[in-house]
C-alpha positions in Angstrom: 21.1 159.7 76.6 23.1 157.7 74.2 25.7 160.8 72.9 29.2 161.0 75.3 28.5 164.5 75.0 25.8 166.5 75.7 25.0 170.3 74.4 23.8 172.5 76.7 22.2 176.4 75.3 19.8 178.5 76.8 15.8 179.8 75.6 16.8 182.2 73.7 18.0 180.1 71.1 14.1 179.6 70.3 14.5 175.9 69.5 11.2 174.0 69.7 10.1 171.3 71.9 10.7 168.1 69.3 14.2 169.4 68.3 15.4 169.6 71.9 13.8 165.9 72.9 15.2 163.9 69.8 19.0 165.3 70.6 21.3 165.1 73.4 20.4 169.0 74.2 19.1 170.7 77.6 18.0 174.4 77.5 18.7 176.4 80.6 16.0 179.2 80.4 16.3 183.0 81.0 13.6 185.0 82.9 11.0 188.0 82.1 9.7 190.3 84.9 6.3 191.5 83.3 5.0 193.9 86.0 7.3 192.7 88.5 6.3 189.1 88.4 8.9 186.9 87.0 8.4 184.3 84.4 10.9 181.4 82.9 11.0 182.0 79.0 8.9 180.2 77.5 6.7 180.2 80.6 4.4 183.2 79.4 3.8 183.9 75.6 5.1 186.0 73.6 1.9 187.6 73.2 2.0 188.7 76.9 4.9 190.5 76.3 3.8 192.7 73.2 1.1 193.5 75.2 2.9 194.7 78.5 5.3 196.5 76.2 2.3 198.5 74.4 0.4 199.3 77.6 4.0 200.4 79.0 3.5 197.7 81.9 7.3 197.4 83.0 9.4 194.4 81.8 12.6 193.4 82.0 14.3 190.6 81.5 17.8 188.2 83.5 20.0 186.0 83.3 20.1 182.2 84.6 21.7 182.5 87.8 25.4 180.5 87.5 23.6 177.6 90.3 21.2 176.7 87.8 23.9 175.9 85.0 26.1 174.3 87.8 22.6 172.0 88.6 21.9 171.4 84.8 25.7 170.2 84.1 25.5 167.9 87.3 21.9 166.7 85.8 24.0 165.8 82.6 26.5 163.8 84.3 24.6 162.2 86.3 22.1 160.9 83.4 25.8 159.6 81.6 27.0 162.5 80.0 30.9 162.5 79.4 31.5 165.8 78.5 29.2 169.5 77.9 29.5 172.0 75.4 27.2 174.7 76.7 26.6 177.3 74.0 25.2 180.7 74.3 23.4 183.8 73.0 26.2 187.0 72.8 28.2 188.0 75.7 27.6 191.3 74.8 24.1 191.0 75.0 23.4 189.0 77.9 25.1 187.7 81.5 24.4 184.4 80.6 27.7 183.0 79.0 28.9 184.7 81.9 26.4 182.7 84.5 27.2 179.7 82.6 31.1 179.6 82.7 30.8 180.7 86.1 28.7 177.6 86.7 30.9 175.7 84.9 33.8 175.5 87.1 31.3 172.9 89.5 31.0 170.8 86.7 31.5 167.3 87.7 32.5 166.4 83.7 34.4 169.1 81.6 32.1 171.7 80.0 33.3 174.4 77.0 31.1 177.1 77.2 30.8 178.7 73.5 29.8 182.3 73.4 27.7 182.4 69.7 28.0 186.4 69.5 24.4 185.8 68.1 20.5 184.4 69.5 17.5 183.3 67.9 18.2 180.9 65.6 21.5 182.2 64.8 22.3 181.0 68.1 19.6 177.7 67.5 21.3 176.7 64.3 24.6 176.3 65.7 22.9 174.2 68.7 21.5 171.9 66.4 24.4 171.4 64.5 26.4 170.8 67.6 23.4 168.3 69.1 23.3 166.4 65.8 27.4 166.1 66.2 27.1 164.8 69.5 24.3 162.7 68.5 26.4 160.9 65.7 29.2 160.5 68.1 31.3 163.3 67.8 33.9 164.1 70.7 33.8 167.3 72.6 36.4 169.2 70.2 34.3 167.9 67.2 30.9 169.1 68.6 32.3 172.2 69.3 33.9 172.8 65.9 30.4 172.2 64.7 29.0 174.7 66.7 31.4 176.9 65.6 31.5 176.2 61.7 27.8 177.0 61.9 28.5 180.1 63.6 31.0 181.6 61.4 28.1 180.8 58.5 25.0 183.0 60.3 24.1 186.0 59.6 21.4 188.0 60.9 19.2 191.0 59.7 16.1 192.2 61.7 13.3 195.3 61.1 11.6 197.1 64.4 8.8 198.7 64.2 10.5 201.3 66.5 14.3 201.6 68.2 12.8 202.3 71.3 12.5 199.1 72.9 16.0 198.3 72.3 17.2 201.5 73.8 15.0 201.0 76.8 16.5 198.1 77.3 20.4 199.1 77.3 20.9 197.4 73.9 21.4 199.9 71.3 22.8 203.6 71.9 20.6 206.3 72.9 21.7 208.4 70.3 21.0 205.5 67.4 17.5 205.9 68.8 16.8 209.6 68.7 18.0 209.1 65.2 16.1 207.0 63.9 12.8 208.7 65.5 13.5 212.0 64.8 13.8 211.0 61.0 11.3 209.0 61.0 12.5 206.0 59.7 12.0 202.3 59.4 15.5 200.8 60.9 17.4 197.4 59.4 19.9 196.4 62.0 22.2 193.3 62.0 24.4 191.6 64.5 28.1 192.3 64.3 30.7 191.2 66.8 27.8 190.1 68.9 26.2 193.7 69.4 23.1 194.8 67.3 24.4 197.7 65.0 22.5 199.9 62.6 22.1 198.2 58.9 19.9 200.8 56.8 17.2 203.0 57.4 14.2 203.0 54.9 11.4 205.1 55.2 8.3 202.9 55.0 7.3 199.5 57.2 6.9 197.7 53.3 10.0 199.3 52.1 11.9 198.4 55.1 10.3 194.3 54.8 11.5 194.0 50.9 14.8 194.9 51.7 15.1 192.9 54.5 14.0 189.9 51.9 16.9 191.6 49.3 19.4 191.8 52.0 19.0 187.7 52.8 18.7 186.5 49.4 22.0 187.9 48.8 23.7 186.4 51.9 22.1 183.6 51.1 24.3 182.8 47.5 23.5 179.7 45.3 24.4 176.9 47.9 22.6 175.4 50.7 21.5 177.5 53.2 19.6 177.4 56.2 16.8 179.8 56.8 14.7 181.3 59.6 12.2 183.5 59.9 11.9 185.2 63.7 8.5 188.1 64.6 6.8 189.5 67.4 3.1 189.9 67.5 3.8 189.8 63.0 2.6 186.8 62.1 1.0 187.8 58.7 4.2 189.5 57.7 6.1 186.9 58.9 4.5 184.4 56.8 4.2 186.7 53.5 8.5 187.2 54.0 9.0 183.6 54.4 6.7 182.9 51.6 8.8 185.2 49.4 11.9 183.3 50.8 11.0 180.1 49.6 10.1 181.1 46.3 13.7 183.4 45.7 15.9 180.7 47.7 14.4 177.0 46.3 17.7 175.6 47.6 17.1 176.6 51.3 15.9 173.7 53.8 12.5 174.3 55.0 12.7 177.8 56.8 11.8 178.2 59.9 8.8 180.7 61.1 8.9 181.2 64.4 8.2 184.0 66.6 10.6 185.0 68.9 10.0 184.1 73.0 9.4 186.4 75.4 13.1 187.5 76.6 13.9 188.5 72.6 10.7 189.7 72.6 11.0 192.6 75.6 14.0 194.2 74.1 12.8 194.2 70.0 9.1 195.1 70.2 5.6 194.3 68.6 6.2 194.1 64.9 10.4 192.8 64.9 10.8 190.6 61.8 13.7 189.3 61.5 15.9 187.1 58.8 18.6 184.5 59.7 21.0 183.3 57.3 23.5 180.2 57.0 24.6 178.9 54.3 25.9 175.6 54.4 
């Protein structure tokens, strides 16, 4: 580990395995129960999930428990880290910022714990900006105002197949659900101050997906922008939106396809697509 400081985040972030070895980053994973058998995200596919949720095979999903960021920032130190900062999907949505300030007062070498109010890659593209500070020898103020910078740049815009999921799982309002099924619609949400909030609602799957595609070109403006594009169990769609994407945005970086893990997974449902924006 050459970088002083070291960033820290957790799964849900939904880096991949070649980003998170050639930076100075550790990801602390978060558990899901499928059937009462608990698995690290990451552990089980994604695949597993969407099936358990369609057979209505109970899952759930929790938190890292504060020992295990207390273990991961001792890890850190003792492989010559100087300093931490430990970002993490929304407070709102998850205990995990909680777990990892918690954990964070064992720390043997100062940690800031950053709370993205986002996940996916709205939550991955702040990581990598902070990693790639650390990396070129940013202190810990400057990684963090890295993280940060990329933060206040991401937007996020997401189609389910159904609200159901998310209501099942404590993350949207009961009465945003019965809603949208009782009108039969296709909803676009967003994340706002760290919560998912209603967007739109369009009547048809196809509808719903171009708009989603309107709705990110827009945010995504003239200038640089970084793009990614999250599914569950929607691969086909997935590809035909970021296909679109790349055509309508020619100044984005490569945008990222990836389908979401298996936390993410349990609480959108089979079919999520989902668009994040940052413009640089």
């Amino acid at each position: 580990m050459s970088a002083h400081v070291h960033v820290v985040t957790d799964s849900t972030a939904g880096l991949s395995a070649h980003e998170v070895l050639r930076l100075p980053l550790t990801v602390v994973p978060l558990q899901v129960v499928i059937g009462g058998t608990a698995y690290d995200d990451g552990a089980t596919s994604s695949d597993a999930v969407a099936e358990a949720l369609k057979t209505f095979t109970p899952v759930s999903t929790s938190r890292p428990a504060p020992q295990s960021f207390a273990d991961t920032y001792a890890e850190c130190a003792a492989a010559g880290a100087e300093s931490i900062v430990s970002i993490h999907l929304s407070g709102d949505m998850s205990g995990t910022f909680e777990a990892a300030m918690i954990g964070a007062k064992e720390s043997p070498i100062p940690v800031r714990v950053v709370d993205s109010r986002s996940l996916g890659m709205g939550l991955g593209f702040p990581v990598l900006a902070a990693a790639l500070a650390a990396a070129d020898g940013a202190d810990q103020a400057g990684v963090e105002a890295a993280a940060r910078e990329r933060m206040a740049a991401v937007s996020s815009y997401f189609y389910v197949d159904t609200l159901e999921y998310l209501r099942r799982g404590g993350r949207i309002g009961a009465a945003q659900a019965l809603l949208g099924t009782a009108l039969a619609v296709k909803p676009l949400l967003t994340i706002s101050g760290g919560r998912i909030v209603p967007l739109e609602k369009v009547r048809t799957s196809s509808r719903a997906i171009a708009r989603l595609a309107d709705i990110a070109v827009q945010r995504a403006g003239d200038g640089p922008v970084q793009v990614a594009v999250h599914h569950l169990a929607n691969l086909d769609k997935a590809h035909t939106l970021a296909d679109g994407l790349a055509e309508r945005l020619p100044q984005a970086d490569e945008i990222v396809l990836r389908e979401v893990g298996a936390v993410i997974g349990a609480h959108v449902g089979p079919g999520m697509l989902a668009v994040v924006i940052a413009p640089r």
